[in-house]
NUBA-280444 format. One record per residue: residue number from 1; x, y, z of N, C-alpha, C, O, CB in turn. Coordinates in steps of 0.02 Angstrom, whole numbers. Glycine has a CB too. Layout:
REM residues N
+-----+--------+---------+--------+---------+----------+--------+--------+---------+--------+--------+---------+--------+---------+----------+--------+
|   n | n.east | n.north |   n.up | ca.east | ca.north |  ca.up | c.east | c.north |   c.up | o.east | o.north |   o.up | cb.east | cb.north |  cb.up |
+-----+--------+---------+--------+---------+----------+--------+--------+---------+--------+--------+---------+--------+---------+----------+--------+
| NUM |      X |       Y |      Z |       X |        Y |      Z |      X |       Y |      Z |      X |       Y |      Z |       X |        Y |      Z |
...
+-----+--------+---------+--------+---------+----------+--------+--------+---------+--------+--------+---------+--------+---------+----------+--------+
//
This chain:
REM residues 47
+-----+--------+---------+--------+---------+----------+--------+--------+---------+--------+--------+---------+--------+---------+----------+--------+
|   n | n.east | n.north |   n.up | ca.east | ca.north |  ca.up | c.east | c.north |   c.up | o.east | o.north |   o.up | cb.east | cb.north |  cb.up |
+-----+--------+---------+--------+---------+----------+--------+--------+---------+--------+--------+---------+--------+---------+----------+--------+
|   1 |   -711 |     500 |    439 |    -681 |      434 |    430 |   -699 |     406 |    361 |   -658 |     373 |    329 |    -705 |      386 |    486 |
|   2 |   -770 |     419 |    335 |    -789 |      384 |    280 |   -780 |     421 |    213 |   -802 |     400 |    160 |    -857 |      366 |    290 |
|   3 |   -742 |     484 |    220 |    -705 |      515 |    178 |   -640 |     522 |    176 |   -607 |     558 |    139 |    -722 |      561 |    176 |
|   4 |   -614 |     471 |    235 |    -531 |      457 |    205 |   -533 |     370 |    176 |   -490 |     334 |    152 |    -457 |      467 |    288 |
|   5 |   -595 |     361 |    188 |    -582 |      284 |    160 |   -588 |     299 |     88 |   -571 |     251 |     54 |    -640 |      218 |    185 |
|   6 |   -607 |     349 |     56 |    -595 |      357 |     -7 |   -533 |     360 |    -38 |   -526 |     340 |    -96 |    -621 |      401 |    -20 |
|   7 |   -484 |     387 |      0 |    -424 |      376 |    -13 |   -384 |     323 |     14 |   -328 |     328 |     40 |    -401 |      424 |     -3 |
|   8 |   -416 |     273 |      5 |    -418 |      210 |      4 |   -374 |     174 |     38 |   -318 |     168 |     13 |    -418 |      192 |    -48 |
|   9 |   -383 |     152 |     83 |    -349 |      112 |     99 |   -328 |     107 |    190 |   -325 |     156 |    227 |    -300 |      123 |     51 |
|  10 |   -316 |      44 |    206 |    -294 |       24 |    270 |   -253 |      64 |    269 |   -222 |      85 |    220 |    -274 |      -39 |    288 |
|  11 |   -245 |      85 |    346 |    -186 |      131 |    384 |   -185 |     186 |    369 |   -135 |     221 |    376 |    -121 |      116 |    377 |
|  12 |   -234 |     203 |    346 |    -219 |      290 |    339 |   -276 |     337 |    391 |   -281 |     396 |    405 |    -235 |      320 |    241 |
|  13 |   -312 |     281 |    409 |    -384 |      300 |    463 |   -356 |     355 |    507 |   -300 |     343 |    529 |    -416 |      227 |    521 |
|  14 |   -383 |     410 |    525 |    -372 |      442 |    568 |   -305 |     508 |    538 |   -295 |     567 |    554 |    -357 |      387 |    624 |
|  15 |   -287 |     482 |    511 |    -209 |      528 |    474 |   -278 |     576 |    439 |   -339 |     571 |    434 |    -130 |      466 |    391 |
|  16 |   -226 |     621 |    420 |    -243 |      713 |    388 |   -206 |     666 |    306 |   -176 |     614 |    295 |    -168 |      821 |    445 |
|  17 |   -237 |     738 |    255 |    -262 |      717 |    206 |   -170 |     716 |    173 |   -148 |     675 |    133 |    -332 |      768 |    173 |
|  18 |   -132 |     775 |    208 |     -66 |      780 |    201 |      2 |     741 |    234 |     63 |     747 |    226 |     -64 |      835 |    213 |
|  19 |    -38 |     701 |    271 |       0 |      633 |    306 |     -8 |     574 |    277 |     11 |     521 |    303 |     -22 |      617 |    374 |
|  20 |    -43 |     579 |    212 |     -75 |      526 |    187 |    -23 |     534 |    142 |     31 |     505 |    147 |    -151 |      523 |    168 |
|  21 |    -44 |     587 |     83 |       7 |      599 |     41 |     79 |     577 |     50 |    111 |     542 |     11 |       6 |      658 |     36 |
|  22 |    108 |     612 |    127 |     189 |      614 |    138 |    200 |     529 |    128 |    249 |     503 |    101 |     219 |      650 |    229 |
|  23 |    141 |     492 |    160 |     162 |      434 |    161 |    148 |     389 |    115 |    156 |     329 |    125 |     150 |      414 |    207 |
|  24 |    119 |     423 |     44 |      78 |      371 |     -1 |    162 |     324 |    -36 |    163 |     263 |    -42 |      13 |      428 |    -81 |
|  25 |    211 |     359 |    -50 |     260 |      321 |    -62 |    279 |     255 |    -35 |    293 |     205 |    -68 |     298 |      354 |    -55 |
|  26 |    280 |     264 |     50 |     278 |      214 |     96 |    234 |     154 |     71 |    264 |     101 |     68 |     255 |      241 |    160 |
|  27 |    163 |     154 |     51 |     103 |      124 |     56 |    131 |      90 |     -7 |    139 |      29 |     -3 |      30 |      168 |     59 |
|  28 |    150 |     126 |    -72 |     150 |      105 |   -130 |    223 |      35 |   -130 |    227 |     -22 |   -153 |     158 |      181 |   -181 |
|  29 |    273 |      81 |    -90 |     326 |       40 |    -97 |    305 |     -35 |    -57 |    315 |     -87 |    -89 |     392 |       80 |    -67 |
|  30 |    282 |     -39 |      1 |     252 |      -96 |      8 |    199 |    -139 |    -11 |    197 |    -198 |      9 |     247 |      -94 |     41 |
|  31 |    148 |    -109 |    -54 |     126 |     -151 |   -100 |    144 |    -173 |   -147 |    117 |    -222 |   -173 |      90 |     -141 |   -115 |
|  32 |    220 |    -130 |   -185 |     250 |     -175 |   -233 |    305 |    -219 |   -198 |    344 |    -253 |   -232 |     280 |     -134 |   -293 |
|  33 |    307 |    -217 |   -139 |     361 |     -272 |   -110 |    310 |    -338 |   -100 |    331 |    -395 |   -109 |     404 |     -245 |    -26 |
|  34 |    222 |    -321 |    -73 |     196 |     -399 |    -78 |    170 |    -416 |   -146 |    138 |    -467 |   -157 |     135 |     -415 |    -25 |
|  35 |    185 |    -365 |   -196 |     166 |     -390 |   -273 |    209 |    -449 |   -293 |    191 |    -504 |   -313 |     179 |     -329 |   -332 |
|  36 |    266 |    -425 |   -282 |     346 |     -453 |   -304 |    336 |    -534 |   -247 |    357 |    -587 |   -270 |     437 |     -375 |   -271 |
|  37 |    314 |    -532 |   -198 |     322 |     -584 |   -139 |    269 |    -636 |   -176 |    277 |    -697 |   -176 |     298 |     -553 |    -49 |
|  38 |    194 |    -590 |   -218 |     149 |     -637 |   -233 |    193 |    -673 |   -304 |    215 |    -730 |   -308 |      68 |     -600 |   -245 |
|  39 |    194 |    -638 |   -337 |     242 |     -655 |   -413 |    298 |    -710 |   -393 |    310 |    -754 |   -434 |     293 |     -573 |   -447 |
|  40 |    329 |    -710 |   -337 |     384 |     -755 |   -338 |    344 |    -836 |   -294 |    377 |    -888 |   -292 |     460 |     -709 |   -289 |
|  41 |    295 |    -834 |   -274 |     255 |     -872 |   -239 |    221 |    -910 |   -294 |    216 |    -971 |   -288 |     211 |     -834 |   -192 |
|  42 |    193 |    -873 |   -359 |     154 |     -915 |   -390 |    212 |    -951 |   -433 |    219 |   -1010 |   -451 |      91 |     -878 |   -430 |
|  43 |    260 |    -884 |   -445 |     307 |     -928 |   -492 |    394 |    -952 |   -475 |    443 |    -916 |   -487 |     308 |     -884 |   -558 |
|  44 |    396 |   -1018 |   -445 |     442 |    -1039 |   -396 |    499 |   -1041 |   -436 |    551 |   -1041 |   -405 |     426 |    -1104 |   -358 |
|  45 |    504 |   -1044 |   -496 |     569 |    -1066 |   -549 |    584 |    -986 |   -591 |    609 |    -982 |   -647 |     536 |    -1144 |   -622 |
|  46 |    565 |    -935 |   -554 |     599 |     -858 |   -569 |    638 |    -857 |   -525 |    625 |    -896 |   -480 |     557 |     -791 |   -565 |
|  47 |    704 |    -814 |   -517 |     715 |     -789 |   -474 |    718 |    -724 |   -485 |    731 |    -686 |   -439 |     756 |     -814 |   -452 |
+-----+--------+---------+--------+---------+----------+--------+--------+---------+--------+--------+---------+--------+---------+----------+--------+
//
């Protein structure tokens, strides 16, 4: 367990090192969807 938290991150606990991978796209694309959610939050006059 404390050698997949190296590969950082919530939700991958328990997953294989190649389920991680298949899904790192997944992980990435939703952290740039709450990047974009934080960016439009701080700045209300972007669209």
């Amino acid at each position: 367990m404390q050698k997949l938290a190296v590969f950082g991150g919530t939700g991958i606990m328990g997953r294989s090192i190649t389920e991680y991978l298949d899904t790192q796209d997944d992980w990435q694309g939703i952290g740039v969807a709450r990047h974009k959610q934080q960016i439009s939050a701080l700045t209300p006059f972007s669209s």
